[in-house]
N, C-alpha and C positions, 0 to 999 in steps of 0.2 A: 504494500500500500504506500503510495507515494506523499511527500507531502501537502500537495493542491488537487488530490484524489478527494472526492466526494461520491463517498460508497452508493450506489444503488443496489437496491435488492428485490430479486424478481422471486414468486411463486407460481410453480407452475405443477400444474398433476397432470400426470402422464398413467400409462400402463403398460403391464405386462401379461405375455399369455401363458398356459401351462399346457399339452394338449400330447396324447390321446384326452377323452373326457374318460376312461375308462377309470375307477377307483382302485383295479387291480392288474399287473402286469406281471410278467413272469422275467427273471432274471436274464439280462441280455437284452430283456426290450430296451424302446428308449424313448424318453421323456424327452419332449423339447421345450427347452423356456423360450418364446422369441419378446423381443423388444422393438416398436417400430413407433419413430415418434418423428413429425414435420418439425423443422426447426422453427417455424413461425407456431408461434406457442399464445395461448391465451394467460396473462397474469391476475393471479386471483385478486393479489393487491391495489391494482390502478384499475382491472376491469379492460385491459386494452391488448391486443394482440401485438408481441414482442415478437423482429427478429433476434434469435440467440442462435446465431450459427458458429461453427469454431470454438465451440465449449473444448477445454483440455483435459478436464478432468470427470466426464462424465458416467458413471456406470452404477456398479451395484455390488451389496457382500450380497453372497445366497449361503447361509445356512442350513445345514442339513442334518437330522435329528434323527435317531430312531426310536420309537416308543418303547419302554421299557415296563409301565403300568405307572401311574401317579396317582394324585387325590388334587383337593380343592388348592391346599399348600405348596403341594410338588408337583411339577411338570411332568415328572418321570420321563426323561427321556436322557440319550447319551448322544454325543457327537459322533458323526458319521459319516463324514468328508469323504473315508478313505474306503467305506463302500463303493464308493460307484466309479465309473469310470467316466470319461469325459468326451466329450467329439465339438471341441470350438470351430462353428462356422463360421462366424464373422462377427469381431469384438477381439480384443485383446486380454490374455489372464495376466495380470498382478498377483506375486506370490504373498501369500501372509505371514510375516514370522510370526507371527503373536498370537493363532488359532488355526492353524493348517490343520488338524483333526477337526476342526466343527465347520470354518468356512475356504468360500474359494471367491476372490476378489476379480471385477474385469470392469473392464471400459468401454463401454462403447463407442464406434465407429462413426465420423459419418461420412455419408456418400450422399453426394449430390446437398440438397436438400432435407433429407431426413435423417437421424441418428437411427440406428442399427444394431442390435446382439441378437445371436442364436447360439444356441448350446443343445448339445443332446447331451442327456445323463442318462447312462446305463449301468443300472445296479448289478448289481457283484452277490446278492447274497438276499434269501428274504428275510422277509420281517415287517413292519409296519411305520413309514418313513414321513417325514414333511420338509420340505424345503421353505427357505420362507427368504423373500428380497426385504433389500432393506431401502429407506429411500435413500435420495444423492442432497446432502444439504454443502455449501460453499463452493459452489460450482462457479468458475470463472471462465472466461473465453483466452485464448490464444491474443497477444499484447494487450489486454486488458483486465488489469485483475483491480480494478477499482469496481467493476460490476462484479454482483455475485447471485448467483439464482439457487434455490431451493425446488427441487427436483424430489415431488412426490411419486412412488413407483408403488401400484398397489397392481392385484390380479385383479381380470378385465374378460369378459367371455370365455371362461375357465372355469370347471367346475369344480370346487376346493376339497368336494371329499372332508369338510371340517368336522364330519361326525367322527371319523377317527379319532381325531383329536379329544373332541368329548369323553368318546368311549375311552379314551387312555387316561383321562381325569374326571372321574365320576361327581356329578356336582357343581365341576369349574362351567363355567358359561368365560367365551373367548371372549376376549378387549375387543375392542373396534379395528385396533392395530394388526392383531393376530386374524380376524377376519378377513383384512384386505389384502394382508401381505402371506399369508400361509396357505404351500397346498399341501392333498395331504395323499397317502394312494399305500395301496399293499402291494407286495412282491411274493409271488410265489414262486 
C-alpha cells in the first residue's frame, strides 16, 4: 500500500459447482469442482457492476474431511487431503505448508474475460467425505494493490448431499457458512 493509495474495496459473490449430482461414487470416480466467473462482477457494496480483470491472487482452500461420527459439540470428522487424488485442468495449485493433510490451495486463471478453475478429485479409498471452498477475501489486481475485492465463493447448482453431514452430527443443524460452502457425497 503506497503512501497516496486510497484503499477501495469491492464485494463480490461468485460460485462454485460440484457435479456428478450423484450423493455416492465408487473409488476412482471423479468429482469435478468447476469455477466460472465474468470479470465484470456486480459489487454488493456500491450496487454497480465493477471491471476487476487481472486479479493476482484469486482462488480458493478446499478442504477435505472424512466423517468419523460427531455430536452437536464435535464435528467428528479427520483431515483427508491425502485420500484422493487430483486431475488440475485449469487453475494453478499453491502448496500449503501449514495443513497439507486437510487442505489443497489454487488460483484461478483467467482467460479472456472470465476467471477459470476445474479440478477432478478422485478418491483413493471409501468412506463418507465433504469438501468444503473457502471464500477469497484481499484480492488485488496485477499493478494495483491499492484496490482490494472480497471474493464470496459458495456452491451454486450443486446438490450438497448436506444430510451427511447431519447424519455424522446428530442434533447439529449446519451454519449458513457450512450450507453454502460444503459438499458432501459417499464413496464406495
Amino acid at each position: 500500500k503506497g503512501i497516496d493509495c486510497k484503499e477501495i474495496v469491492y464485494s463480490f459473490s461468485t460460485s462454485i459447482r460440484a457435479y456428478p449430482d450423484n450423493d455416492s461414487i465408487n473409488v476412482n470416480d471423479t468429482i469435478w469442482v468447476e469455477f466460472s466467473s465474468s470479470t465484470q462482477l456486480y459489487d454488493i457494496n456500491s450496487g454497480t457492476n465493477i471491471s476487476f480483470s487481472g486479479a493476482a491472487n484469486l482462488g480458493t482452500s478446499i478442504d477435505y474431511l472424512k466423517f468419523t461420527g460427531g455430536s452437536i459439540s464435535n464435528p467428528g470428522v479427520i483431515p483427508a487431503a491425502n485420500d484422493f487424488g487430483y486431475n488440475l485442468v485449469t487453475g494453478i495449485f499453491i502448496p500449503d505448508p501449514f495443513q497439507p493433510e486437510k487442505n489443497r490451495d489454487y488460483k484461478f486463471v483467467q482467460l479472456g474475460n472470465e476467471y477459470k478453475f476445474k479440478l477432478g478429485i478422485v478418491p483413493k479409498q471409501t468412506g463418507i467425505f465433504a469438501i468444503g471452498v473457502s471464500d477469497a477475501p484481499g484480492i488485488y489486481r496485477v499493478n494495483d494493490n491499492c484496490t482490494k475485492a472480497g471474493f464470496q465463493i459458495t456452491f451454486a447448482n450443486t446438490n450438497q448431499h448436506l444430510y451427511y453431514y447431519e447424519q455424522n452430527r446428530p442434533g447439529y443443524i449446519p451454519s449458513g457458512y457450512e450450507q453454502t460452502h460444503m459438499y458432501c457425497f459417499k464413496v464406495k
